[in-house]
N, C-alpha and C positions, 0 to 999 in steps of 0.2 A: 535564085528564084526570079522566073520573069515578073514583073509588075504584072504586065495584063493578066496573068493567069490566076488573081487570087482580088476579089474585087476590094477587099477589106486593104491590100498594099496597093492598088492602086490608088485608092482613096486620099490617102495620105499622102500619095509622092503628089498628086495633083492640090490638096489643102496648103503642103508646107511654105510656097513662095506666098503667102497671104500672112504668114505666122511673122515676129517679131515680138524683143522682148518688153514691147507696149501693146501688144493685142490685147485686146477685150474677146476671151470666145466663150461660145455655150454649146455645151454636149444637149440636145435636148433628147435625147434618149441613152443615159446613158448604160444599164446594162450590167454587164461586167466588168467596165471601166477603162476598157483598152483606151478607145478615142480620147476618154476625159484626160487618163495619164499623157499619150499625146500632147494634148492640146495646152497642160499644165506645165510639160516641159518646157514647151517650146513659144508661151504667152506670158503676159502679165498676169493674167487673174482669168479664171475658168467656172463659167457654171453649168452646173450639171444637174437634170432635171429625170428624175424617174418617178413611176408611180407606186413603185415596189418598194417598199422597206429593203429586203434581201438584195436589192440592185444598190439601195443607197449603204447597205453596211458594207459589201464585198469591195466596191469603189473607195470607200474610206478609206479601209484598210492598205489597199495599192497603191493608194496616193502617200498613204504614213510612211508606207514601207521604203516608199521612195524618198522623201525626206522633202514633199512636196507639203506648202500651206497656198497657196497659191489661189483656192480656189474655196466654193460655195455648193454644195450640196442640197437639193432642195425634193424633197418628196411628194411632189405634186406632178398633176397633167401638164406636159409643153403648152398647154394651150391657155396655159395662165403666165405664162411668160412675161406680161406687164406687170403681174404685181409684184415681180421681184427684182424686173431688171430693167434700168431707167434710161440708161445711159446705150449710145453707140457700142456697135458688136463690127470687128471686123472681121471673124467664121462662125459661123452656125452649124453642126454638123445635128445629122438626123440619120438613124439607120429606123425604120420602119419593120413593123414585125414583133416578134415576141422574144425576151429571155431568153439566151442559148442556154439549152440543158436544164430547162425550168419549165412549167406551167405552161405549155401551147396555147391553153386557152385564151391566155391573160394577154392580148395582142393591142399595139394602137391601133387604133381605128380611124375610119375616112375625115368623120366631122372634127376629131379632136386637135388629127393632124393637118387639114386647112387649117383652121383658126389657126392655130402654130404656127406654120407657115406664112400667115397673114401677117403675124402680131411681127414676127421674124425682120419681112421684108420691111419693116415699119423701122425696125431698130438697124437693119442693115446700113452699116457706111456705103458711102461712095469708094468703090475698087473694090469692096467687102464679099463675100463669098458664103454662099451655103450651099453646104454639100447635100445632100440624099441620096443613102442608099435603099434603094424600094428590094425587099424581101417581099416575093410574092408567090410563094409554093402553098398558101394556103389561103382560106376564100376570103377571111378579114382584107388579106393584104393585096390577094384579085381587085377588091374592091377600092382599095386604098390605093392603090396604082392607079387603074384609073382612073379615080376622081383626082390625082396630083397629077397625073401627065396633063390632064383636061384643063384643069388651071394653069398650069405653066404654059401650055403653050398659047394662052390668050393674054400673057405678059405684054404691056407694052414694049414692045421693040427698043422704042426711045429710051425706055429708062432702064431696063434689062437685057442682058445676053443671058442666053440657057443654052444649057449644052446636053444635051443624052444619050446616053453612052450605054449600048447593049450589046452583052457579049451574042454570039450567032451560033457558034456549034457546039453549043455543051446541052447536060441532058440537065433534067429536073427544075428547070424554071429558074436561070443564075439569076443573082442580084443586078440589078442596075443600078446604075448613076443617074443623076439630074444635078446639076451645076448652074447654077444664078450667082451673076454679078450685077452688081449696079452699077448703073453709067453715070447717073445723074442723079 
């Protein structure tokens, strides 16, 4: 399988030179628990942040079954991300959007995921990386795109590199990337 062809493996081949087995990372959406497992393999300690019960037992599970303890579980909005994590994060990942094969309704939304974003860039090391992948085939995440591309690209230059990354001839609104490192 090519990387570019599948946004969710390009993701990762672009996260892993940031990973070590001293990273500090946080899934802050994590979902179905792909990235968390990821990111649990291949760090020191991983927190993973949902607002779904169902997202927080399915992730358990995948992490047990792997024979992973590595990591922090936590059932709350990304956008309280300080009151559980104090210390420096060298990856952030974010997939924007809602539950695969769940609740459509039930989506992040724009304000929750600034603040997150915010609190993020606050905890980000220097060379630290956050990922985002923006899901945007429906209006939540219309809206949600927007208001993260509109912020990021008013990032101070001096203290961050962004990078965004859109695929061009696929149908149905692909995913994109947005990529922040810190300089300083």
């Amino acid at each position: 399988m090519s990387i570019i062809s599948k946004t969710t493996q390009l993701d990762k081949h672009l996260i892993k030179p940031y990973l070590n087995k001293d990273s500090i990372t946080v899934d802050m959406t994590i979902g179905n628990g792909n990235d968390t497992l990821f990111l649990a393999l291949n760090s020191k300690k991983v927190y993973g942040f949902d607002i779904q019960q169902i997202a927080i037992e399915k992730t358990e599970k995948l992490l047990k079954e792997n024979g992973l303890n590595n990591y922090k579980l936590i059932c709350d909005s990304h956008s309280n991300l300080d009151k559980y994590v104090s210390e420096l994060v060298d990856v952030f990942v974010f997939n924007f959007g809602y539950l695969p094969k769940s609740d459509k309704t039930i989506t992040t939304n724009a304000e929750s995921s600034l603040e997150a974003l915010k609190k993020a860039l606050e905890l980000l090391k220097v060379n630290g990386l956050i990922s985002m992948t923006l899901y945007h085939g429906h209006r939540s995440g219309v809206i949600e795109r927007e208001k993260i591309l509109d912020y990021v690209n008013k990032l101070d230059y001096n203290e961050y590199y962004v990078l965004y990354v859109k695929p061009f001839n696929q149908k149905n609104n692909p995913p994109e990337i947005v990529l922040i490192t810190r300089k300083k």
